[in-house]
N, C-alpha and C positions, 0 to 999 in steps of 0.2 A: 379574826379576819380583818384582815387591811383594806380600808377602802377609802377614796378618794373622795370629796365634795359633792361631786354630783353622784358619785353613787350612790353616797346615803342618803343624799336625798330620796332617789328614789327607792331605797330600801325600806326609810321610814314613810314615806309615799303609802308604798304598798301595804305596811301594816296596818297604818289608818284608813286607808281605805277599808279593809277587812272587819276593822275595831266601828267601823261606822256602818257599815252594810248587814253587820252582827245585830247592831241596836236601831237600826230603819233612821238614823241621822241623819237631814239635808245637809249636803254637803257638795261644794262648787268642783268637779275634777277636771276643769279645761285648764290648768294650769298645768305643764309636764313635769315642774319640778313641786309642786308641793299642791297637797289637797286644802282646801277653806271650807271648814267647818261656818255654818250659814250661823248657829250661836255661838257667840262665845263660851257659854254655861258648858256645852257640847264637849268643849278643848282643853274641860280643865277637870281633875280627879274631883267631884261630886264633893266629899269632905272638905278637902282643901280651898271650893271655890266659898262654900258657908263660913268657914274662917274668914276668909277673905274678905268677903259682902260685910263682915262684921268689924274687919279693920279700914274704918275710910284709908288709911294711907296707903295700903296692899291695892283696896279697891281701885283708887285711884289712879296705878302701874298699868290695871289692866286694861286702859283705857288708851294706853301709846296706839297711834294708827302706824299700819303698815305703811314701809318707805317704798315698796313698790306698787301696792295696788290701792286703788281709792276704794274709798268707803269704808275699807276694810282694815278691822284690828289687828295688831302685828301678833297675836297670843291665840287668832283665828286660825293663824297657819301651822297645820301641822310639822312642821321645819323650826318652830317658836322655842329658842334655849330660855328663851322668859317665861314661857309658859312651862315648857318642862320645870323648871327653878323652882317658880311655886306649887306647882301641883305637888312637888314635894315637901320644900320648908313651911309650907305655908297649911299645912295637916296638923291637926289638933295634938297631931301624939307624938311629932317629932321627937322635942325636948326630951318623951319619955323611953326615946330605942338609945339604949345603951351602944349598940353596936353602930348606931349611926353618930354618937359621940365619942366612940374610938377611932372610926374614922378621920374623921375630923381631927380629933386631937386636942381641941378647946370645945369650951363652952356656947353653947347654942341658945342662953338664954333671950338674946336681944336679936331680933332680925329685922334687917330694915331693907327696902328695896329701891333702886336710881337712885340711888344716895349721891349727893354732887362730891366729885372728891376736888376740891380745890388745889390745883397746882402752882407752885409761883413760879413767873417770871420776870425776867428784867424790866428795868425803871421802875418797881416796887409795884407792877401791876402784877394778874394772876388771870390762870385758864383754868376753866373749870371740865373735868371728864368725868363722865358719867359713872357711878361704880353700878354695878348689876347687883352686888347684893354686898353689905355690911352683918358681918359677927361680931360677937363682942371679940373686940382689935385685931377684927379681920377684914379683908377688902376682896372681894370674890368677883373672878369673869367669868363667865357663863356662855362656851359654845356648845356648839351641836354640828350644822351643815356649815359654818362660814368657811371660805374658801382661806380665808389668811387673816392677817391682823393688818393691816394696813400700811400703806407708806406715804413717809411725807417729806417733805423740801426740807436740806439742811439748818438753812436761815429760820425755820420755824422751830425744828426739833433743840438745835444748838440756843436757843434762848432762852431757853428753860433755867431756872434757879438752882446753880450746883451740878447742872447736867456732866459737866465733864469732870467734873471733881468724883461723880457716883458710877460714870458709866468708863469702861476701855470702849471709846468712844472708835476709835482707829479698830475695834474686833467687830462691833456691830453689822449686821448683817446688811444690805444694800442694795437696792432697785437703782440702775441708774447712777445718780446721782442723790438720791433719794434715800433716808433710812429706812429700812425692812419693818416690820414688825411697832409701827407706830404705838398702837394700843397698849402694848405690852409695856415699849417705855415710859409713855404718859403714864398709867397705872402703875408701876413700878415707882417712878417718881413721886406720884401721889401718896402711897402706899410709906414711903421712908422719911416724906415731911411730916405723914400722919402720924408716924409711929405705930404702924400697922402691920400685921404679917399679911403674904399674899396668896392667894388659892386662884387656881385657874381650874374649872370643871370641863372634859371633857368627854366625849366617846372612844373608848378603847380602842375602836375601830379607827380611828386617824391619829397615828403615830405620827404622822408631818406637823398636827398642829401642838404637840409636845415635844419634836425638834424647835421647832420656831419659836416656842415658848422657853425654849431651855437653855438655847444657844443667846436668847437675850439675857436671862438669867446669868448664865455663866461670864454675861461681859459688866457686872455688876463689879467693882473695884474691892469692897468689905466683905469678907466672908462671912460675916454676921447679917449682912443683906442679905447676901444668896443662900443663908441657911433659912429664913423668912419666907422664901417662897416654895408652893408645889404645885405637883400635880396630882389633884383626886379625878380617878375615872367616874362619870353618873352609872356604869355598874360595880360600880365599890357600895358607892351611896345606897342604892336600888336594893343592892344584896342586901343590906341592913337593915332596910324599913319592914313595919308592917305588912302579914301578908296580903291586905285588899289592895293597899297604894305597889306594895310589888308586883301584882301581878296586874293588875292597871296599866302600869307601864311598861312592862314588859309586852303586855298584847299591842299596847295603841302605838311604841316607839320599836319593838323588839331590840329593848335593851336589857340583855337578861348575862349573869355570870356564869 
């Protein structure tokens, strides 16, 4: 089923609401687009949050505040691809579902989360983007509801180290005056200074945000780039885990294959 931003949102809206009224959960619903779980504990697969508590540097992730509402943790909102992210990688048994390492395609032994991915730019200075999650030599983005990847002013995009040498810079997609799909670049560029392959996760159900991922991909100049990057859907991932964490998130996100 095809749906747009705000529909999922409230599609996954309504699951959590149900996943919360199921287990008597405080939980804030004056928001229209997304439900706030009052704990955080609340927002995360039970297994995966005790990995977590046990990794200071996991733990430390889930501590990002929401960039829209005060007080409140961004891994609170049921709408949270960071919280989705770990609820999964971050399960004691990952490493151990074959089927979630076929997925994938590499090895799952090292996982790191905000990992800074350092970009260069001119006069031998550097910008630094955030990675959502590191594999071993992998760099992963993690959507869910985001409406797009972002845009940004030429003079900033174009100064990037090697940018036009890496991108058909004239295919890229365009707001304006502005480049399309901001994130995508930066991370992409990240991604080939690092020597990194790239994975973008998201819901089957938004096929726009896998044109936009794609069509930046395809303006990639090396074929050996753009054979680096994909797209895994979170019900590829989902289908292959364990069955307590699959069906966990299949109730709380109704993300099921």
């Amino acid at each position: 089923m095809k749906m747009n931003s705000d529909a999922l949102k409230q599609e996954i809206r309504k699951h959590a609401l149900a996943f919360a009224r199921r287990r008597n959960l405080r939980v804030d619903d004056k928001l229209a687009s997304a439900l706030i779980f009052y704990r955080l504990d609340d927002s995360l697969h039970p297994e995966s949050l005790e990995n977590i508590r046990r990794t200071p540097e996991w733990n430390s992730r889930t501590q990002k505040a929401h960039p829209n509402v005060t007080g409140v943790l961004e891994m609170q909102s049921s709408n949270s691809s960071d919280g989705l992210l770990m609820s999964i990688f971050c399960h004691p048994s990952i490493t151990k579902w074959s089927g979630v390492r076929k997925v994938l395609g590499n090895d799952i032994a090292t996982i790191a989360f905000g990992v800074p991915g350092v970009v260069k730019i001119g006069n031998d200075q550097t910008d630094s983007t955030e990675i959502d999650m590191e594999l071993s030599g992998v760099f992963c983005e993690a959507k869910l509801t985001e409406t797009d990847f972002t845009h940004k002013r030429p003079e900033v995009v174009e100064h990037y180290d090697r940018f036009q040498e890496t991108f058909h810079s004239d295919a890229l997609q365009r707001v304006g005056r502005d480049y399309d799909n901001y994130q995508i670049i930066r991370n992409l560029l990240a991604a080939k200074q690092h020597n990194r392959d790239h994975i973008l996760f998201c819901d089957e159900r938004r096929p726009d945000l896998v044109r936009r991922y794609m069509s930046t991909v395809s303006c990639l100049q090396d074929i050996k780039d753009r054979m680096r990057c994909r797209v895994i859907f979170w019900q590829e991932v989902v289908a292959a885990c364990g069955e307590s964490l699959r069906k966990w998130v299949e109730e709380k996100y109704g993300i099921c294959q």
